[in-house]
N, C-alpha and C positions, 0 to 999 in steps of 0.2 A: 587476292585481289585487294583486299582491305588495306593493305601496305601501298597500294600505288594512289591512291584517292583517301585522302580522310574524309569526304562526303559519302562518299560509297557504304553502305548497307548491305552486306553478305547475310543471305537467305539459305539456310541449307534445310528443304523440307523431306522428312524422312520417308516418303514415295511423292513421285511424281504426282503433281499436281494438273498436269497439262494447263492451255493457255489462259484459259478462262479463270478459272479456281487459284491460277498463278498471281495475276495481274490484282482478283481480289485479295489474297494476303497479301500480296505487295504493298498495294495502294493505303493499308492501314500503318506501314513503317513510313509512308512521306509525309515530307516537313516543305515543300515549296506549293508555291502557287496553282502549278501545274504536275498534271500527271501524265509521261506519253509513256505508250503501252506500241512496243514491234514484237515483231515475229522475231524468232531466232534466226532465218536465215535473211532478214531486209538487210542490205547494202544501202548504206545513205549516203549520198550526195552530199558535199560542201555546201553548206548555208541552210541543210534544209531545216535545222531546228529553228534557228533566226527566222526564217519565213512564217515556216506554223504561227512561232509566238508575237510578230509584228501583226498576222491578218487577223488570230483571236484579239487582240490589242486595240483594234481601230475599227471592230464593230461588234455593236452590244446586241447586238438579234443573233451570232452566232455563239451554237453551244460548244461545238469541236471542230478541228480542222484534223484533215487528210495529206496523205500527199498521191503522187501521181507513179504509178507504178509501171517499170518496165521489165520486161523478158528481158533474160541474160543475152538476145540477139538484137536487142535495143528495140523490139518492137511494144508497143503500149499493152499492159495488162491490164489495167485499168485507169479510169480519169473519176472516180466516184461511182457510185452504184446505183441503178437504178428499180425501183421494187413496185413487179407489176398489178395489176389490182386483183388478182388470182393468188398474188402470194409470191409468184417467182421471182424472183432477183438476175438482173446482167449488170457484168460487169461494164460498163459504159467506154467504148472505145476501145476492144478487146480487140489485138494483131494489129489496128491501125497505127499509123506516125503518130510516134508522141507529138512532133513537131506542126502538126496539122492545129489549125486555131482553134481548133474545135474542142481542142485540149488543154488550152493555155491562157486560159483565166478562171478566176476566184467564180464560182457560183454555184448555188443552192442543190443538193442532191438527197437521193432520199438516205442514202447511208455513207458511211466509207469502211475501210476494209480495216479489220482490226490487227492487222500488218502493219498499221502507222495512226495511232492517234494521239492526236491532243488535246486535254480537254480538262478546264479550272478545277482543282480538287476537289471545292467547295461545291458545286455542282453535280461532280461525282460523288460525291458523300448524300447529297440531298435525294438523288437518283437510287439511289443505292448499289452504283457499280453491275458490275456484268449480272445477269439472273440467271443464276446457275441450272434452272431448267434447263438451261442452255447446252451442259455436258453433258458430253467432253467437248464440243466444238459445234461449228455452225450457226449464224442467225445471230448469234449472240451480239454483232456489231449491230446487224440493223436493227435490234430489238432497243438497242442502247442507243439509236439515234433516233428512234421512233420516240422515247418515252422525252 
């Protein structure tokens, strides 16, 4: 991989680390502004890294941005997360048309899905990145958009 990008950083850790525990050794090899953290199976869309970093860009109340997820039958898996005062989480807009408006602008939610974030390094460092209470999985996004 190293031979096709000289910005690229080849990570080889001697047992799987899964996602969480991934993302925090990762995050201590970057040198840019930003750090986005996907899933290994997210499909992106044309423009979507441009998007992320123009809306963190042009407002200073936000800490990270998301994107919007779809099923592989193009129906909505989520539009942001929403986390109920019991503790439960829904995904927001789950099976319905992405295309519905209800899904298609910028606004405030309690979490987003650690399948796609962006979020200033500097902040991530201040935070102190995913809290590995966390593993191996789960929570671990809303917990990092709560703090």
């Amino acid at each position: 991989m190293e031979k096709y990008a000289e910005n690229v950083i080849h990570i080889r850790n001697p047992e799987n680390l899964r996602f969480l525990r991934n993302c925090n050794n990762a995050s201590k090899y970057a040198r840019g502004k930003y750090l986005v953290f996907l899933n290994n199976d997210t499909v992106v869309m044309e423009g979507w890294l441009d998007s992320l970093v123009k809306l963190i860009e042009s407002r200073d109340d936000v800490g990270m941005v998301g994107s919007k997820f779809l099923y592989p039958d193009g129906t909505l898996q989520e539009a942001g997360g929403i986390v109920w005062s019991n503790g439960d989480g829904l995904n927001y807009g789950r099976g319905n048309d992405p295309s519905d408006y209800k899904y298609n602008y910028v606004r405030e939610v309690d979490y987003i899905s650690g399948a796609s974030i962006l979020i200033p390094r500097s902040l991530w460092n201040e935070i102190g990145g995913f809290d590995p209470r966390y593993t191996p999985a789960y929570f671990e996004d809303s917990d990092l958009a709560s703090r």
